[in-house]
N, C-alpha and C positions, 0 to 999 in steps of 0.2 A: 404600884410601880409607876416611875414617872415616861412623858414621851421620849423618844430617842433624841441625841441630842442631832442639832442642825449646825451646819457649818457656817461660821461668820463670814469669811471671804471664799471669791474663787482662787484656785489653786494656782489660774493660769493667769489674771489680770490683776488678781487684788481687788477689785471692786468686792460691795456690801451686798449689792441688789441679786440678791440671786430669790428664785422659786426655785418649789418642787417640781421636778419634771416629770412626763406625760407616759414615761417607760415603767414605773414600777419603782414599789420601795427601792429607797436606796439614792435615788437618780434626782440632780439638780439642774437647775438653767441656770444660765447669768446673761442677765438683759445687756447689760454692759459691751460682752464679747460675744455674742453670740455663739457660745460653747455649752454641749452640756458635758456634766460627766458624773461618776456615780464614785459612791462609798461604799468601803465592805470592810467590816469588823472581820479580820484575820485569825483572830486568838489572844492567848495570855502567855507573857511569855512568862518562861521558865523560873520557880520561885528559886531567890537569890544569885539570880543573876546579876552581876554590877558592871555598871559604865564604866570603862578602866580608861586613864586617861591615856593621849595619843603620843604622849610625848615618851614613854617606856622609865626605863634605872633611871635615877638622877645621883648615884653614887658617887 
């Protein structure tokens, strides 16, 4: 099994430079902004489910 994956940017600034943070799996810094924040794998959604597009009939 491979490691988890890690995030390429922070969510709030865009910058690259981010560590692991000091709170436990899950949890990241970004030297950049001085924020941290964490990630959490939610689930799977629903098999065949589909992205319907937002514009609706084109009739």
């Amino acid at each position: 099994m491979s490691e988890r994956a890690a995030p390429f940017y922070c969510p709030y600034c865009g910058d690259e430079d981010l560590r692991p943070g000091e709170q436990g799996h899950g949890s990241w810094e970004c030297a950049a902004c001085n924020r941290a924040f964490q990630l959490k794998f939610l689930g799977l959604l629903a098999r065949g489910f589909q992205h319907s597009d937002a514009g609706g009939d084109t009739t």
